[in-house]
VOPAGU-2260 file (C-alpha; in pm, 1 decimal, decimal comma):
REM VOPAGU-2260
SITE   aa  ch    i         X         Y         Z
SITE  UNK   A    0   17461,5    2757,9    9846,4
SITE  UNK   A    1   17666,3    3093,3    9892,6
SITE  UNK   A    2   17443,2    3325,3    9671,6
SITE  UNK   A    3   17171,8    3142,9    9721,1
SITE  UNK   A    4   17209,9    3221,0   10147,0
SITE  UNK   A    5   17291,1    3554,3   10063,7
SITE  UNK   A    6   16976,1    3608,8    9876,8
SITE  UNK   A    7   16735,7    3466,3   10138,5
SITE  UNK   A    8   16749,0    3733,0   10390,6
SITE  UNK   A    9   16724,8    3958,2   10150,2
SITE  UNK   A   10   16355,5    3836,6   10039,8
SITE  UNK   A   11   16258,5    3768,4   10394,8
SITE  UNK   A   12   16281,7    4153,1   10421,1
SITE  UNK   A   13   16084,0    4198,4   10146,3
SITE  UNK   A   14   15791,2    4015,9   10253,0
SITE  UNK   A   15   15822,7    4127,3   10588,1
SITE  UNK   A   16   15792,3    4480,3   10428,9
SITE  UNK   A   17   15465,3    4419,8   10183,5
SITE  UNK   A   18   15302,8    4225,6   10551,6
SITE  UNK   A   19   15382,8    4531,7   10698,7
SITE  UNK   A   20   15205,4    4798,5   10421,2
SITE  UNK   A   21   14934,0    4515,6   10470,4
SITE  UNK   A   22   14886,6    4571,1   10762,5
SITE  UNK   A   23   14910,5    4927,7   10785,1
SITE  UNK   A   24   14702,4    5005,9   10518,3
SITE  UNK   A   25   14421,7    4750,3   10697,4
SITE  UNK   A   26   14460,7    4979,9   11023,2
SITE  UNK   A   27   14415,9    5280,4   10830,8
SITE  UNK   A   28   14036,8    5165,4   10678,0
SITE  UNK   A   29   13942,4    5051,0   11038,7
SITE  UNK   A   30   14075,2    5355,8   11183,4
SITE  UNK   A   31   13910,6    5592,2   10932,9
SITE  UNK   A   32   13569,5    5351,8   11005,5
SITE  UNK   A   33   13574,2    5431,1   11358,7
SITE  UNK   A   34   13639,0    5802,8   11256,3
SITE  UNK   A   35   13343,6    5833,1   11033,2
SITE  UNK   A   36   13141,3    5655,6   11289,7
SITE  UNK   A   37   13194,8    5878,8   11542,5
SITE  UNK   A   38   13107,5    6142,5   11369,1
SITE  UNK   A   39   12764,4    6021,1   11221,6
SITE  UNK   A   40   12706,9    5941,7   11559,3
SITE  UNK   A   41   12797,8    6305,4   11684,8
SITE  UNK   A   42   12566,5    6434,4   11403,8
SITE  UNK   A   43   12286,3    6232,4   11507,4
SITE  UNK   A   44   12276,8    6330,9   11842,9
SITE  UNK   A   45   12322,4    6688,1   11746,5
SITE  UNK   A   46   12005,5    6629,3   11504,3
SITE  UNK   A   47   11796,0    6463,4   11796,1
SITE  UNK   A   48   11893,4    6737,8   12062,6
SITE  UNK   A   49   11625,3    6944,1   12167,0
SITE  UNK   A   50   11602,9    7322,6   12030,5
SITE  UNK   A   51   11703,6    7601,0   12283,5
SITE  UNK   A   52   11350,0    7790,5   12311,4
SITE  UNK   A   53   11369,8    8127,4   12134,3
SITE  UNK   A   54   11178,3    8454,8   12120,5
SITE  UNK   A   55   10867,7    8386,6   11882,3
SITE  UNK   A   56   10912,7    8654,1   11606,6
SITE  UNK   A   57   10506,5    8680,4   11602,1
SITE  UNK   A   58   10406,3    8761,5   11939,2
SITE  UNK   A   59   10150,4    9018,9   11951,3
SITE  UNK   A   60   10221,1    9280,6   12214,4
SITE  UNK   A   61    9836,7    9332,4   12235,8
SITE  UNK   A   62    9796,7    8990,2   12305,0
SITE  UNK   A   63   10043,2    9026,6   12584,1
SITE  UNK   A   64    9849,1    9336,7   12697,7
SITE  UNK   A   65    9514,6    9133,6   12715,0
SITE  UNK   A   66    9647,8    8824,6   12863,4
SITE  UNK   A   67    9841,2    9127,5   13140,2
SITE  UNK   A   68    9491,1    9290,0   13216,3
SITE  UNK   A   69    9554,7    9567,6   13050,6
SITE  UNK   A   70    9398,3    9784,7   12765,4
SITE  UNK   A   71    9486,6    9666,4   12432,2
SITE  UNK   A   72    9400,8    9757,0   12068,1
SITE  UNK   A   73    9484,4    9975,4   11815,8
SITE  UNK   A   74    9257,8   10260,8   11936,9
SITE  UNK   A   75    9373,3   10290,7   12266,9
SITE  UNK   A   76    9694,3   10504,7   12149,1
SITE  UNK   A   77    9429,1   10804,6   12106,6
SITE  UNK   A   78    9348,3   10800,4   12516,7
SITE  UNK   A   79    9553,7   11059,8   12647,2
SITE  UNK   A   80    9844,8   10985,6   12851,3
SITE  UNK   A   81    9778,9   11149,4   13149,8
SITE  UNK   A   82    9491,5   11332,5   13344,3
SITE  UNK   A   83    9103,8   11245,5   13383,5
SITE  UNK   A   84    9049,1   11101,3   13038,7
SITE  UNK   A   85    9406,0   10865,9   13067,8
SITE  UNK   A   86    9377,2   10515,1   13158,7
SITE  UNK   A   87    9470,2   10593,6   13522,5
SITE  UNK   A   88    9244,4   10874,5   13531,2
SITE  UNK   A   89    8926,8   10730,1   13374,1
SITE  UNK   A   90    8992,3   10419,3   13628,0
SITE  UNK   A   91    8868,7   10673,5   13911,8
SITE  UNK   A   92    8557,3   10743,1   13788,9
SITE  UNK   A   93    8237,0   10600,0   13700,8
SITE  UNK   A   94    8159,2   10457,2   13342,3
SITE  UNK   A   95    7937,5   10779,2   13175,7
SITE  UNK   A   96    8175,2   11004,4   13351,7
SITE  UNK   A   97    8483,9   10848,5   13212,6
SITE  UNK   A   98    8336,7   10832,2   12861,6
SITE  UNK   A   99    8344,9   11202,7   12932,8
SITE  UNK   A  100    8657,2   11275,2   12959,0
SITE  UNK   A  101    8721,5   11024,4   12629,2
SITE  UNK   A  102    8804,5   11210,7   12303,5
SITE  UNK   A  103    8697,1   10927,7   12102,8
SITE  UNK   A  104    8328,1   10886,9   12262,6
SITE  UNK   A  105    8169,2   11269,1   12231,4
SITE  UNK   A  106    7872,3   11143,2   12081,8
SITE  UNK   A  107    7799,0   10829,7   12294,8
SITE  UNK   A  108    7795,2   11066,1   12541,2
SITE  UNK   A  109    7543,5   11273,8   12422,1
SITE  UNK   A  110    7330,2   10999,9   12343,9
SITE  UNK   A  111    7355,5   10893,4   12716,2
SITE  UNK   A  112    7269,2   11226,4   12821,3
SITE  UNK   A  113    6978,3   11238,7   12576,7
SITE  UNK   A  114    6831,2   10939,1   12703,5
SITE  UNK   A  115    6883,9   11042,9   13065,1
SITE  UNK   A  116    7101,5   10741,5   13151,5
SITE  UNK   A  117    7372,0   10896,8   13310,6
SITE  UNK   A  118    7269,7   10822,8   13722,8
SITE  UNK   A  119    7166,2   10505,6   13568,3
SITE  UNK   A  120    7519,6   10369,4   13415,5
SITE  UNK   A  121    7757,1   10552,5   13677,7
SITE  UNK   A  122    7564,7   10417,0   13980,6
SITE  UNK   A  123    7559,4   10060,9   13803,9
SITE  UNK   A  124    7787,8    9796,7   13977,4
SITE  UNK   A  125    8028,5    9579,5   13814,1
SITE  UNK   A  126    7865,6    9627,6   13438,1
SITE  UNK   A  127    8060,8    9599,0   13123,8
SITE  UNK   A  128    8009,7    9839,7   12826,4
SITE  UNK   A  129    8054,5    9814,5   12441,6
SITE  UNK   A  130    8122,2   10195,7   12358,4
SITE  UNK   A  131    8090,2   10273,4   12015,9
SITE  UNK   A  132    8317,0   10545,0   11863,1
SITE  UNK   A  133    8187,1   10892,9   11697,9
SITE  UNK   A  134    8337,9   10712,4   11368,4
SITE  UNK   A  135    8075,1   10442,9   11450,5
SITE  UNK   A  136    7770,0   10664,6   11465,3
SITE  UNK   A  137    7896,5   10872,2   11156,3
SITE  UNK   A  138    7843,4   10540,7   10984,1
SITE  UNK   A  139    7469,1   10557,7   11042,6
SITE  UNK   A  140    7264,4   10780,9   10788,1
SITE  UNK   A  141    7263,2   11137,2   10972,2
SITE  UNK   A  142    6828,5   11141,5   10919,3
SITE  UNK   A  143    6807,5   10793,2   11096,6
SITE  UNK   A  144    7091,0   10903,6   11378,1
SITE  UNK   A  145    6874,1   11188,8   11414,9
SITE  UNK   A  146    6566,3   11001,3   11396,9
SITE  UNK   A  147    6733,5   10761,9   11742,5
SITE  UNK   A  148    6852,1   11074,8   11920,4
SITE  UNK   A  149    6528,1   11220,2   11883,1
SITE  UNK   A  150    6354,7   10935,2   12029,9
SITE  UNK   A  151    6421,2   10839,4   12386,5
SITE  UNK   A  152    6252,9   10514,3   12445,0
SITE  UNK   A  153    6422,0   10360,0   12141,7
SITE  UNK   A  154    6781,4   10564,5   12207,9
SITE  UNK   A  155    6746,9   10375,9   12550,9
SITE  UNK   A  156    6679,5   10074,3   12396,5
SITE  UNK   A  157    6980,6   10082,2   12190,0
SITE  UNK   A  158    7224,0   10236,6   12452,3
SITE  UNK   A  159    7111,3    9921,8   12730,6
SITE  UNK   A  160    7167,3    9682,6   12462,4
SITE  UNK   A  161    7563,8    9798,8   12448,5
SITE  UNK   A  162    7593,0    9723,4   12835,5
SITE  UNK   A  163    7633,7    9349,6   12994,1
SITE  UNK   A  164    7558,1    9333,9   13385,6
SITE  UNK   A  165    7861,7    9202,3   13478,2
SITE  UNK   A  166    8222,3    9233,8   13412,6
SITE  UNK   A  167    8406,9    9042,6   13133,7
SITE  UNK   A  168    8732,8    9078,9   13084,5
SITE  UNK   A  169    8925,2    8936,7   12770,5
SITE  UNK   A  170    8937,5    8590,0   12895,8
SITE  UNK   A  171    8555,4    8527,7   12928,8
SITE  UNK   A  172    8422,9    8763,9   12679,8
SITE  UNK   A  173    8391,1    8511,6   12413,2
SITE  UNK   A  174    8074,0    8390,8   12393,1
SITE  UNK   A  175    7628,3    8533,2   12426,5
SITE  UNK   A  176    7593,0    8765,8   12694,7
SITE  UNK   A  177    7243,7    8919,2   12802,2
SITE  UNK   A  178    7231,2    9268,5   12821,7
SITE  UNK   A  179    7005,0    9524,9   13029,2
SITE  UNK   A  180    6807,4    9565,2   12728,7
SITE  UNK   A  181    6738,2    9187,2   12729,4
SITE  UNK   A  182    6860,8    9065,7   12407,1
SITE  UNK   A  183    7215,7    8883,8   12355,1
SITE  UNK   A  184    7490,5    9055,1   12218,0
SITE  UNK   A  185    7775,1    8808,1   12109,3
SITE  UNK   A  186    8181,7    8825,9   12124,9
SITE  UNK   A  187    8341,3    8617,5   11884,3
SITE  UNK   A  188    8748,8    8573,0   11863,1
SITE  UNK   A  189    9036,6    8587,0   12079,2
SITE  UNK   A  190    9253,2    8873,0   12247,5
SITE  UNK   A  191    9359,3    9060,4   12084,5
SITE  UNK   A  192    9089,7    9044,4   11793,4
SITE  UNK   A  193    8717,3    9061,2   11934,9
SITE  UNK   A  194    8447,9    9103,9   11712,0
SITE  UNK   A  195    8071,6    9145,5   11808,2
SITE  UNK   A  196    7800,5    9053,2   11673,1
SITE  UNK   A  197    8002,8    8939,0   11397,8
SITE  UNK   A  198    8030,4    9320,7   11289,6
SITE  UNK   A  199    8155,6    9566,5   11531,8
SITE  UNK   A  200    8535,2    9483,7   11602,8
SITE  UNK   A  201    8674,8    9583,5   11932,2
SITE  UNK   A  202    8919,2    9882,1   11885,1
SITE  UNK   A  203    9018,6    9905,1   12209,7
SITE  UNK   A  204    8970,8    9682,9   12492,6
SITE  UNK   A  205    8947,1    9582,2   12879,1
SITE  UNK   A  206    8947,4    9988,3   12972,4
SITE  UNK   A  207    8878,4   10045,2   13346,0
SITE  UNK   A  208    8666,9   10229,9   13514,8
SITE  UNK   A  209    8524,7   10271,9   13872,9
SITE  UNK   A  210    8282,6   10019,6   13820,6
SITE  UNK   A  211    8243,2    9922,0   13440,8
SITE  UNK   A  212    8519,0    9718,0   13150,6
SITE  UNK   A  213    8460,2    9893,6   12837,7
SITE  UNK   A  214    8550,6    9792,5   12518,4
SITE  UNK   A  215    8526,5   10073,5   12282,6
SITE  UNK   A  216    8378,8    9880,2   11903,9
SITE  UNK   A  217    8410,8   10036,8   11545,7
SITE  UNK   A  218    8006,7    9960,0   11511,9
SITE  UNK   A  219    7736,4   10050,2   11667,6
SITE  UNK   A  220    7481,1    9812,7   11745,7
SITE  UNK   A  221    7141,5    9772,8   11699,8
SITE  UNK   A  222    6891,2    9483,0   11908,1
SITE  UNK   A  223    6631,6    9296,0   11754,2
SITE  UNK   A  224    6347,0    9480,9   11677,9
């Protein structure tokens, strides 16, 4: 009975100790459970949290400038900075005298002259004008360009059919406008990319002047005969 009494505590202990690893070890898989759940959970709701907005890498500064009412496009960098034939400066005056003072129009202006239109376009109200470049006339053959600035009635023909009466600006020029020749001309595209009559793309756009929009066109063009 001695050793046998002595012994018993002994293995008590022992089994108290494996109940006890038991037990721990038990805690620790629950514990580490709630651990990973948590942090699936965290991850989730990172995952499902709504993206701070950020700068959009592919905004178009011309764009802006259009949607701003300003002048936008490529071409406008060529209109001086300053003085009668800047921005500011051609806003002042009326359309044919603005076109003037325009390095990029010299032989629109001419033509205008030529077909005595002058009074007619700078006492206009509220027109707007598709200005072809000298670039755009050098693309016609130099005997027919002749030929047009040797012949008034059709010159005028073709000069009215690059004005609209009425102002558009970049928001409404999209779409068939009648012109003081009679025919349509049509605007296709979105600031900062017109095109019209599916040729003639807009170089520079929404320019002021006393009482005209122009948007200066790489193309000039040419109504329905």
């Amino acid at each position: 009975m001695t050793a046998i009494q002595h012994r018993t505590p002994l293995a008590a202990l022992l089994v108290a100790g494996v109940l006890t690893a038991s037990l721990t070890a038990c805690g620790g898989d629950d514990a580490g459970k709630a651990s990973d759940t948590a942090g699936g959970a965290s991850a989730k709701a990172a995952a499902t949290a709504p993206a701070s907005p950020a700068a959009d890498p592919m905004a178009d500064p011309a764009a802006d400038k259009a949607s701003a009412g300003q002048p936008f496009g490529a071409a406008c960098a060529a209109v001086p900075k300053d003085g009668a034939g800047s921005f500011a400066g051609m806003a002042a005056d009326p359309v044919a005298t603005a076109a003037s003072h325009n390095p990029l129009l010299s032989t629109l202006v001419s033509a205008v002259i030529k077909a005595g239109l002058v009074d007619t376009l700078n006492s206009a109200k509220d027109i707007t004008v598709f200005a072809p470049t000298d670039d755009a006339f050098a693309k016609l053959p130099k005997k027919d360009l002749d030929a047009v600035l040797a012949d008034k009635d059709k010159l005028t023909r073709i000069l009215t059919y690059h004005v609209v009466p009425q102002r558009l600006s970049p928001s409404t020029l999209t779409g068939a406008h009648k012109t003081l020749e009679t025919h349509e001309v049509t605007a296709t595209g979105s600031a900062p990319d017109f095109t019209v009559n599916g040729a003639a793309k807009v170089l520079c756009g929404n320019v002021q002047t006393a009482n005209a929009t122009v948007y200066i066109v790489d193309t000039v063009l040419m109504p329905a005969s």
